[in-house]
KELUM-744904 format. One line per 3 residues: number of its first residue (from 1); their letters; for each residue x, y, z of C-alpha. Coordinates in pm, 1 decimal, always signed. Layout:
BEGIN
NUM	A	X,Y,Z | ... $
This chain:
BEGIN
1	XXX	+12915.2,+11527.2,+3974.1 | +13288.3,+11529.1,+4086.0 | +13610.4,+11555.2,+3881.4 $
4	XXX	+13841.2,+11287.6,+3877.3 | +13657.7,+11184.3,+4195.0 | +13699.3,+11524.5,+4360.4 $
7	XXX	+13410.9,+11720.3,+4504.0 | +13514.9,+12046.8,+4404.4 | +13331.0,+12339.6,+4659.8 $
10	XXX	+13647.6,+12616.1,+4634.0 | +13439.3,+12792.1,+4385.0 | +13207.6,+12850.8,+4112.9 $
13	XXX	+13473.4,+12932.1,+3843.3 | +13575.6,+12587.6,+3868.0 | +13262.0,+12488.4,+3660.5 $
16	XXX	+13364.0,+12344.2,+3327.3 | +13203.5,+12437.6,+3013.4 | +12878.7,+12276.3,+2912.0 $
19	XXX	+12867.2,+12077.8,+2613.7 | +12635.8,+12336.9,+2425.7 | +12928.8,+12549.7,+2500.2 $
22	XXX	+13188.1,+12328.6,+2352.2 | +13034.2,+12273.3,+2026.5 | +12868.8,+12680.3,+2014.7 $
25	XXX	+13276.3,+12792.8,+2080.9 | +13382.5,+12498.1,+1798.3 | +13127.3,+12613.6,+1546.7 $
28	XXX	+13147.7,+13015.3,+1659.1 | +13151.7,+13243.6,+1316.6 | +13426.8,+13512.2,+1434.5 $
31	XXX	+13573.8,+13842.4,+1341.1 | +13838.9,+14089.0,+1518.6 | +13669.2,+14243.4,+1811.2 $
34	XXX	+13903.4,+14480.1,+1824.6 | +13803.8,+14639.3,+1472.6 | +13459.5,+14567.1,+1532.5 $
37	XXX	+13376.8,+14314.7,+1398.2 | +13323.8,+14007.5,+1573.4 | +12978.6,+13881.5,+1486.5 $
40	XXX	+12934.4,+13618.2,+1762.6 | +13118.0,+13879.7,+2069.4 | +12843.4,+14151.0,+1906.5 $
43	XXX	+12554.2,+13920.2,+1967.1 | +12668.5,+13838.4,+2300.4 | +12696.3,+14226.8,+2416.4 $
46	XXX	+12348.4,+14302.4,+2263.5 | +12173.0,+13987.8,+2431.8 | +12378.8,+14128.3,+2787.7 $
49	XXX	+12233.6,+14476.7,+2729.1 | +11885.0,+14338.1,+2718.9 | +11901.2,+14119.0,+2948.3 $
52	XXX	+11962.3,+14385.7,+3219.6 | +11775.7,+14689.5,+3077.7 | +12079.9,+14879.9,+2961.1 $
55	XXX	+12168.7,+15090.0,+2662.7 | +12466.8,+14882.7,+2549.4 | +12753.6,+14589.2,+2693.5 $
58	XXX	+13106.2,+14525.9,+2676.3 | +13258.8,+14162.3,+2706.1 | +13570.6,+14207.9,+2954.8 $
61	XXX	+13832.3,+13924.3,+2983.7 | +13726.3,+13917.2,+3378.7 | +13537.8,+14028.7,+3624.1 $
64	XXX	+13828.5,+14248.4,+3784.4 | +13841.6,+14418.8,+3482.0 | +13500.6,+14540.0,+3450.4 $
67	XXX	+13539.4,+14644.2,+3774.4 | +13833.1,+14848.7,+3706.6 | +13714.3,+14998.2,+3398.1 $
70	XXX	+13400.9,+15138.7,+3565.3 | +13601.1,+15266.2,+3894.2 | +13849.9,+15469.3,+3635.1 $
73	XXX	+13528.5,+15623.3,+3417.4 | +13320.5,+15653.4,+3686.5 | +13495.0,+15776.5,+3957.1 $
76	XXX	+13824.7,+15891.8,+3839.5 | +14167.4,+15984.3,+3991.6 | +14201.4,+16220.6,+4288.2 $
79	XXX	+13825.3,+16118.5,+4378.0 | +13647.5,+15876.7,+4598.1 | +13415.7,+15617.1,+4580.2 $
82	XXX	+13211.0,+15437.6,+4860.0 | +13229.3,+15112.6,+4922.9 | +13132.3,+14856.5,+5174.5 $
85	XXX	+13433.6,+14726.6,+5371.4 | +13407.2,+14320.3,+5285.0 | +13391.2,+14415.7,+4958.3 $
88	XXX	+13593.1,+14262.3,+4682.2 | +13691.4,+14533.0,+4443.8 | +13894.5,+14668.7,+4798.3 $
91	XXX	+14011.2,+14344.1,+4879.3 | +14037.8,+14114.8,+4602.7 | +14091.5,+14270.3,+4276.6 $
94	XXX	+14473.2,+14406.2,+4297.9 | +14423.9,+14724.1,+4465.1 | +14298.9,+14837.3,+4107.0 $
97	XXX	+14066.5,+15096.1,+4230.6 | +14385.1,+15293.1,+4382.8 | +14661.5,+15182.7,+4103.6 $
100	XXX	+14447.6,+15221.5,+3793.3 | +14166.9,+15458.7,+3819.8 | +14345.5,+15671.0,+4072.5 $
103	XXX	+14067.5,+15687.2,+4294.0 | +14032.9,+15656.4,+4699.2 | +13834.0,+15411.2,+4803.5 $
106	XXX	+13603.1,+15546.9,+5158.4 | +13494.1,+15166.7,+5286.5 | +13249.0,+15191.3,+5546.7 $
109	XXX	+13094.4,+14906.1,+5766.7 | +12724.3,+14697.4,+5667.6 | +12524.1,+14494.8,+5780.5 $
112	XXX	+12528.5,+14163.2,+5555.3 | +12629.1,+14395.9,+5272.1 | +12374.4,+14685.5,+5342.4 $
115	XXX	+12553.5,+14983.9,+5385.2 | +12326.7,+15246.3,+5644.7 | +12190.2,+15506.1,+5418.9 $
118	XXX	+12275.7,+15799.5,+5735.8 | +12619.3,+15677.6,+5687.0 | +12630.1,+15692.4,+5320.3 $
121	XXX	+12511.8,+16031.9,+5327.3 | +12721.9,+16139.4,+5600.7 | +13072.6,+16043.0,+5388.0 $
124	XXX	+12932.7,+16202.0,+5091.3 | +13171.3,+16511.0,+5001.2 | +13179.5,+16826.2,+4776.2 $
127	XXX	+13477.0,+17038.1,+4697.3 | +13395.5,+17239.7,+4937.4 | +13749.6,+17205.9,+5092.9 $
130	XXX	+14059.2,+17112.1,+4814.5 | +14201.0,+16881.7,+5078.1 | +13877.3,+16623.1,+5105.4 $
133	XXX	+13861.4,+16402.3,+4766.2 | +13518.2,+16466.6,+4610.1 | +13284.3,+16118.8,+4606.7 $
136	XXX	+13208.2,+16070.9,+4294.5 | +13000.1,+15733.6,+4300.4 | +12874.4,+15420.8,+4511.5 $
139	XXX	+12973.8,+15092.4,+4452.7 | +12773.7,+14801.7,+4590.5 | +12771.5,+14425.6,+4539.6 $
142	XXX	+12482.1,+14142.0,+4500.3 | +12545.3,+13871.5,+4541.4 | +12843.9,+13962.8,+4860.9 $
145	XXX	+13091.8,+13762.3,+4860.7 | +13230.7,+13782.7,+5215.4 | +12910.5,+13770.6,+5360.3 $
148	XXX	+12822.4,+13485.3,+5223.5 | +12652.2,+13515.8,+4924.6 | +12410.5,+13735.2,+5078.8 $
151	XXX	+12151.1,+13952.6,+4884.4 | +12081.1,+14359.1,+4840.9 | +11723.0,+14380.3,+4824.3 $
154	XXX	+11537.1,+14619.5,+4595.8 | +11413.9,+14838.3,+4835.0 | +11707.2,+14898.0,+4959.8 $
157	XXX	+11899.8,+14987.6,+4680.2 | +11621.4,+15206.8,+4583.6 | +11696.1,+15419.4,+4865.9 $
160	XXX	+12056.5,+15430.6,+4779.7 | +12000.3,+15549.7,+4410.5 | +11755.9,+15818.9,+4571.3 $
163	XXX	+12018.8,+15912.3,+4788.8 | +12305.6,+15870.3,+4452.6 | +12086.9,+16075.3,+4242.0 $
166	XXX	+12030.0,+16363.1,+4472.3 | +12428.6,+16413.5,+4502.8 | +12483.0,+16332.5,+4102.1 $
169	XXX	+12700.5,+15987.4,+4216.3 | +12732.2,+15729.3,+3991.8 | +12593.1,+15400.7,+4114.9 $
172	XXX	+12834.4,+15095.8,+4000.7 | +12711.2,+14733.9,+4069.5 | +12950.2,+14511.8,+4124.8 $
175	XXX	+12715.3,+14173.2,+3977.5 | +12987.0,+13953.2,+3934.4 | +12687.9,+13672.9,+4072.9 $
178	XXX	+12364.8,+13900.3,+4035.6 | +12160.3,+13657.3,+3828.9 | +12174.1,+13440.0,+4159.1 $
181	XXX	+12047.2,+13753.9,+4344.9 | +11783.4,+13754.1,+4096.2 | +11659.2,+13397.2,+4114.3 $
184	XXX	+11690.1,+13386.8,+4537.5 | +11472.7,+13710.5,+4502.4 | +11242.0,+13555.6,+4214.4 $
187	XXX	+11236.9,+13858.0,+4031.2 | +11367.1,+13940.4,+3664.2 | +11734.4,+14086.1,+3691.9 $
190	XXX	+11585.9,+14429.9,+3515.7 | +11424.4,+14485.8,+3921.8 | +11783.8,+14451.3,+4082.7 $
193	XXX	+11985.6,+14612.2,+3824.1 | +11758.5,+14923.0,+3716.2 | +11872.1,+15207.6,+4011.0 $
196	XXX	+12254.9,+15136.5,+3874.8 | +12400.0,+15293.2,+3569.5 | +12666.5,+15035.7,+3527.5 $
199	XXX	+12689.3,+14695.7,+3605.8 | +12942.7,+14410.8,+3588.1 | +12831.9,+14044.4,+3580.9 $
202	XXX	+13075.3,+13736.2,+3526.3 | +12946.2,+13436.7,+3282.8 | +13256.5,+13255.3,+3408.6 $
205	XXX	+13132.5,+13173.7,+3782.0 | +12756.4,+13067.5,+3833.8 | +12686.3,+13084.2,+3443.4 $
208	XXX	+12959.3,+12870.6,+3387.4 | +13114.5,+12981.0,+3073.6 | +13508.3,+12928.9,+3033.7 $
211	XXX	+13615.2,+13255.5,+3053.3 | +13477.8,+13626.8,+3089.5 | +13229.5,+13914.6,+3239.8 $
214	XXX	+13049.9,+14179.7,+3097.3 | +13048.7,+14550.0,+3172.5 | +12698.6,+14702.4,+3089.2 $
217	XXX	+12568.9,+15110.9,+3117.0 | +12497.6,+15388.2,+2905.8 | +12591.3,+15336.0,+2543.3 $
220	XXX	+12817.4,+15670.1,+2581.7 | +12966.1,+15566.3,+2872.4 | +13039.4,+15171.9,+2694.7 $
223	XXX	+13231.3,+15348.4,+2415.4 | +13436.8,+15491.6,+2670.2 | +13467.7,+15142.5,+2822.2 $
226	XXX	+13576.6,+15011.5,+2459.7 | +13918.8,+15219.0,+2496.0 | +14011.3,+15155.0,+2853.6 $
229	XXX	+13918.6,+14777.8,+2766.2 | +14209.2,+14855.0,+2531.7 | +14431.5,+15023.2,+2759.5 $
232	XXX	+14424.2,+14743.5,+3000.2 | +14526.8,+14513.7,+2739.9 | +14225.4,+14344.4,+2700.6 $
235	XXX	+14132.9,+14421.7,+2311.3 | +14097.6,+14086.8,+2186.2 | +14029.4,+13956.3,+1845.9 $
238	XXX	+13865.3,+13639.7,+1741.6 | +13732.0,+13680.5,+2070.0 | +13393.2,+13509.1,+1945.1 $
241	XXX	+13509.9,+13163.7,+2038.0 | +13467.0,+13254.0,+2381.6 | +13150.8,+13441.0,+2303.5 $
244	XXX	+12936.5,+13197.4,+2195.4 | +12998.1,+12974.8,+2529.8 | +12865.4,+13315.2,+2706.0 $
247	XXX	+12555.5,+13324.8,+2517.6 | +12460.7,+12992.4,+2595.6 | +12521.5,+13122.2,+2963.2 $
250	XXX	+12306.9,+13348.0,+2938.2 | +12023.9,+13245.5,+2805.0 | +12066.5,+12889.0,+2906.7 $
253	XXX	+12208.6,+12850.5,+3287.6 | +12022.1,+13134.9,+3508.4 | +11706.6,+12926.1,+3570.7 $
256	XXX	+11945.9,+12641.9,+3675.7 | +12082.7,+12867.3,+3985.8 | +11819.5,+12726.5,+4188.3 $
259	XXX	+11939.1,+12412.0,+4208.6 | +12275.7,+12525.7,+4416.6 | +12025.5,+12723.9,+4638.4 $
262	XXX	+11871.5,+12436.9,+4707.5 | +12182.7,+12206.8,+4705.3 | +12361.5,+12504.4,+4956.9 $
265	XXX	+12088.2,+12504.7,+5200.8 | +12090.5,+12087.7,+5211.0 | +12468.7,+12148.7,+5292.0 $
268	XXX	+12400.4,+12376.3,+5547.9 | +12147.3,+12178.4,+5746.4 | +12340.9,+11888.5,+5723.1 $
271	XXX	+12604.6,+12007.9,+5858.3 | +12466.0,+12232.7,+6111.1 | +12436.2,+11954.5,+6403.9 $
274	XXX	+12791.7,+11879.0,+6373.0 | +12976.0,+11910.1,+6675.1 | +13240.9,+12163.4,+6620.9 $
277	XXX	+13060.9,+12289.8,+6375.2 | +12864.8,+12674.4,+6344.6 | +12639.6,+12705.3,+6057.0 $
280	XXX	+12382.6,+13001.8,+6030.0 | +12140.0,+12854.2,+5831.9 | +11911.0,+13168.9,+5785.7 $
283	XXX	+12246.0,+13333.8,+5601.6 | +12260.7,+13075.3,+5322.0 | +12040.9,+13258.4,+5066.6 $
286	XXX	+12235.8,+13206.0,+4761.8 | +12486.1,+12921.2,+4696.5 | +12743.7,+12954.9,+4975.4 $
289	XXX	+12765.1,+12788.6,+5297.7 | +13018.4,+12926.3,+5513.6 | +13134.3,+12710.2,+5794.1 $
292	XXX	+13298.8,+12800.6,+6080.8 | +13488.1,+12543.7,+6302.4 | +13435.9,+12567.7,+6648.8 $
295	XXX	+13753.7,+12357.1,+6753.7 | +13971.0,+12337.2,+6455.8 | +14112.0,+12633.5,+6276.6 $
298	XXX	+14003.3,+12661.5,+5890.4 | +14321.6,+12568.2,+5707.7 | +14380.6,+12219.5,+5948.8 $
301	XXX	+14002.6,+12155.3,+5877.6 | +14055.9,+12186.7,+5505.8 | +14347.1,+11994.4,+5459.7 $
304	XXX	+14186.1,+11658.1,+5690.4 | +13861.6,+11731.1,+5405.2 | +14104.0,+11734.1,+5099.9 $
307	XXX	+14221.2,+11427.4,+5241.6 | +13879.8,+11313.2,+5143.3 | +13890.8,+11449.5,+4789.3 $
310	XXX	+13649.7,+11724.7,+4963.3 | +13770.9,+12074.4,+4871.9 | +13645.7,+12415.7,+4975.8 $
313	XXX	+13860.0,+12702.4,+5084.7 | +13928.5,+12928.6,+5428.0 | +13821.2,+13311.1,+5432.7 $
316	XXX	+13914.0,+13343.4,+5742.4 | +14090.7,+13138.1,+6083.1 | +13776.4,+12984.7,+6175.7 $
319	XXX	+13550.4,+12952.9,+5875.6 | +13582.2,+12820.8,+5460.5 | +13390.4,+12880.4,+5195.7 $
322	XXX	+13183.7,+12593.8,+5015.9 | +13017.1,+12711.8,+4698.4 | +12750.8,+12528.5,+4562.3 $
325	XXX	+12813.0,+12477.0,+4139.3 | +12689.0,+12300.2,+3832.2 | +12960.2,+12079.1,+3869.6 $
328	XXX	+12809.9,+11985.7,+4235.1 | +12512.7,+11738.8,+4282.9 | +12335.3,+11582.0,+4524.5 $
331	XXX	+12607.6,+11283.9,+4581.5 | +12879.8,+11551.5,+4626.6 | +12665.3,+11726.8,+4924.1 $
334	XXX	+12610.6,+11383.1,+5065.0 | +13033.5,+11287.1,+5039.9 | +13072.7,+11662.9,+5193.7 $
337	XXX	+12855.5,+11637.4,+5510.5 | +13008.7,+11283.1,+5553.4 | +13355.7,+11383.3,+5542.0 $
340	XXX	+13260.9,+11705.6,+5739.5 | +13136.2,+11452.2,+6040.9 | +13471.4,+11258.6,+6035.9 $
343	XXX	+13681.2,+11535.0,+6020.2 | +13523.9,+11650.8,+6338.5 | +13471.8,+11343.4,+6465.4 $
């Protein structure tokens, strides 16, 4: 379903607003959210606490934000947090972790995402010596966004919350796509989410709401949340307008996610064949393809497909990043693997 005839793959916050959303943000009843108030932003949190299992939520103008909110309350300044080196609150949220909440980020290498559990525990410090910053908590994220969309099983992050809970860390998920882990993993979100005490998901990528995330934990620790919320500058008031498009997110566009799974793995074996073309076909779980070109560096490759009205963008010399959307169908797969061919053609 392309824009103004452009098959849009740079990302899924390029969705636009479904029409449920337009006429739930037109007829939203509103309040200041910053005195409490808002009826419709209220709804919204209490629907995104339940959702995941947790005490209480917070709607955050972004998903950076959430992020940053957690890292200050959570881990604090002088301390460290662990976190897996591809990760995006290191490298694409504004150094935040280091200029906001003070903290020191440890990054440390995974496989797909999955940090090794020896090597969490072996970077875990005490105060012990004043010189080595304390860890504090782990931060992981599912769906990764570097590798691909890739998922963090539940097994696997039972073992870290064993491992969190034995050294009193707090676990932080970044979620920013979770309900996409959820669906790949056909399980309710309550199975991923449950060994974290806070979470961050965004309504404005997959879910496809105009704007916002939401910040979700212990009902203590949300209150908290409230007043950094503020601190960043991100009190809003008749903030209700843009909670009633991410209630119709939520309840109405997770079972939906399917469809780009099915749409990204259709990409991927489409274009896998492709001379010049690398595509690991097992690694497209979620609703990314990444594709690396074998012959043509990512940014000469992207321009030639935008040429085409195809866009997508590079993560790295050699491969870009197509993400799989509402706002993509099954004619927009068939214009991309086209336009792929000729390009390398």
């Amino acid at each position: 379903m392309s824009y103004k005839g452009i098959s849009d793959f740079r990302s899924d916050t390029v969705t636009r607003p479904t029409e449920e959303m337009k006429k739930a943000m037109v007829n939203a009843e509103v309040g200041d959210d910053v005195l409490g108030d808002d009826p419709t932003i209220i709804k919204l949190q209490e629907i995104a606490a339940e959702k995941l299992g947790k005490e209480a939520a917070l709607f955050v103008p972004s998903g950076t934000m959430g992020n940053t909110i957690a890292m200050k309350l959570a881990v604090g300044e002088g301390k460290a947090v662990l976190m897996e080196e591809r990760c995006h609150i290191f490298h694409f949220e504004a150094a935040n972790v280091a200029r906001i909440a003070g903290s020191l980020p440890r990054i440390l290498p995974s496989n797909r995402g999955e940090i090794p559990i020896k090597l969490l525990e072996e970077n875990i410090y005490s105060t012990l010596r004043d010189h080595i910053p304390e860890t504090k908590a782990i931060t992981l994220e599912n769906t990764h966004n570097m590798w691909g969309g890739a998922v963090l099983r539940p097994d696997y992050l039972k073992s870290v919350s064993e491992l969190a809970k034995k050294n009193n860390l707090h676990m932080h998920l970044d979620g920013a796509r979770i309900f996409n882990a959820a669906v790949a993993l056909k399980v309710d979100v309550r199975e991923i989410v449950k060994y974290f005490d806070s979470v961050m998901f965004c309504l404005s990528k997959a879910l496809s709401a105009p704007i916002g995330s939401i910040l979700a934990g212990p009902e203590d620790f949300i209150k908290e949340a409230r007043l950094v919320r503020k601190f960043l500058g991100g009190g809003l008031r008749q903030v209700g307008i843009l909670g009633a498009a991410g209630i119709v997110a939520v309840e109405k566009m997770v079972d939906r996610l399917e469809e780009d799974h099915i749409r990204a793995k259709r990409l991927g074996e489409n274009t896998a064949g492709i001379k010049g073309i690398y595509v690991d076909i097992k690694e497209v779980e979620t609703n990314f393809v990444m594709i690396k070109t074998e012959t043509m560096e990512a940014p000469l490759f992207l321009e030639k497909l935008a040429e085409k009205n195809v866009w997508a963008l590079p993560i790295s010399r050699d491969t870009s990043r197509f993400v799989i959307h509402k706002d993509i169908d099954d004619r927009d797969i068939e214009i991309a693997a086209k336009a792929i061919r000729e390009v390398m053609n």
